[in-house]
C-alpha positions as CSV (number, residue, x, y, z in Angstrom):
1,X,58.4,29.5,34.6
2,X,55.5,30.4,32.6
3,X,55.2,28.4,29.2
4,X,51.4,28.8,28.5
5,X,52.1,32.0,26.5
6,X,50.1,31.8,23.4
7,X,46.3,33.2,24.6
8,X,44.9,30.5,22.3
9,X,46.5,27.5,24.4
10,X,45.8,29.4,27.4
11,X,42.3,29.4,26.5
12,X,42.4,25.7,25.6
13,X,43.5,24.6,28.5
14,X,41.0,26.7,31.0
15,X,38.3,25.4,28.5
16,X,39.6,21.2,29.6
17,X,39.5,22.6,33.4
18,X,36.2,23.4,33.0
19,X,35.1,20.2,31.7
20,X,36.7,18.2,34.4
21,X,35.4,20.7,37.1
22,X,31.7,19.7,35.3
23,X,33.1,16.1,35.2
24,X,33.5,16.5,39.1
25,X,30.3,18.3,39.7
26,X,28.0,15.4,37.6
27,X,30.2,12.9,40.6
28,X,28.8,14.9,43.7
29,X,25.8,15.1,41.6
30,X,25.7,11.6,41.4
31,X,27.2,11.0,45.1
32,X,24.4,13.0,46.7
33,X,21.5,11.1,44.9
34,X,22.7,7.7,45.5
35,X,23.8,6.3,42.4
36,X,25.4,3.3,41.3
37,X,28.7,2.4,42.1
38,X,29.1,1.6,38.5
39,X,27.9,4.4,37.0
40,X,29.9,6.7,39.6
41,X,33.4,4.5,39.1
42,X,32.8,5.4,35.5
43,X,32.3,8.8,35.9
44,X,35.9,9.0,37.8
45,X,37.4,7.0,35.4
46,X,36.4,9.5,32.8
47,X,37.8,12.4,35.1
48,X,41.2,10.8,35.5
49,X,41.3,10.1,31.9
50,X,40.5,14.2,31.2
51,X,43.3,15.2,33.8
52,X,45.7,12.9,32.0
53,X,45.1,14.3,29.2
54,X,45.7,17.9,30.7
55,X,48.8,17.0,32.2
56,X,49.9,15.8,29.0
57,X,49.6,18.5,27.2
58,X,51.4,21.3,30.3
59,X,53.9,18.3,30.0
60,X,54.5,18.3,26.5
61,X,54.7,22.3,27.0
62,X,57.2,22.6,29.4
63,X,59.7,19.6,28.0
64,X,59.1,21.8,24.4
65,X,59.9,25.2,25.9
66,X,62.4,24.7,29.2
67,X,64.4,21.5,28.0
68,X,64.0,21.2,24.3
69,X,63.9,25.0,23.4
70,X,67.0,26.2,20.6
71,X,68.6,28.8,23.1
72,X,68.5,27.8,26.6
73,X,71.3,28.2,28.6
74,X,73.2,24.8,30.4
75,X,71.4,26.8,33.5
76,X,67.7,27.0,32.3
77,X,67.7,23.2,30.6
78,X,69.1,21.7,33.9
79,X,66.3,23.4,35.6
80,X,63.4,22.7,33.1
81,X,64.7,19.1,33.0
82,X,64.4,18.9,36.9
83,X,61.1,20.5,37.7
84,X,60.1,17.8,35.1
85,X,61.8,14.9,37.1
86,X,60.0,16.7,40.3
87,X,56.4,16.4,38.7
88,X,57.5,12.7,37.3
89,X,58.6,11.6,40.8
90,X,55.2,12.8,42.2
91,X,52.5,11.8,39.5
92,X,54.3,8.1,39.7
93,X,53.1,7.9,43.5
């Protein structure tokens, strides 16, 4: 179930991906020269934060579009609301 359709949002979205794949290159950067612990924890802290914040929004999405969404039949709101469950039960582990 695709819910990303507006090109702009798309776009949005790659553009966060590529700042966390930066965020996780500047850590194998920093991994490879030797760095400080500190410095390193708070680089992963900072990635975590960024893919929080993308699953956030792809969250948000989906509830607005598969469960929420004027329209939907019993059928397709049963299902949006339990992929949602699915990803809930897994990003709680």
């Amino acid at each position: 179930m695709a819910h990303t359709r507006d090109p702009k949002d798309n776009a949005a979205l790659l553009m966060r991906v590529k700042r966390i794949s930066g965020q996780m290159e500047a850590i194998a950067r920093a991994l490879s020269s030797g760095a400080e612990c500190a410095d390193v924890l708070h680089q992963v802290a900072g990635v975590r934060g960024a893919v929080n914040g993308l699953m956030d929004e792809i969250f948000e999405a989906h509830l607005r579009e598969h469960v929420a969404r004027p329209g939907l039949s019993d059928t397709e709101r049963a299902q949006g609301a339990d992929e949602l469950a699915a990803v809930m039960r897994r990003y709680a582990k």
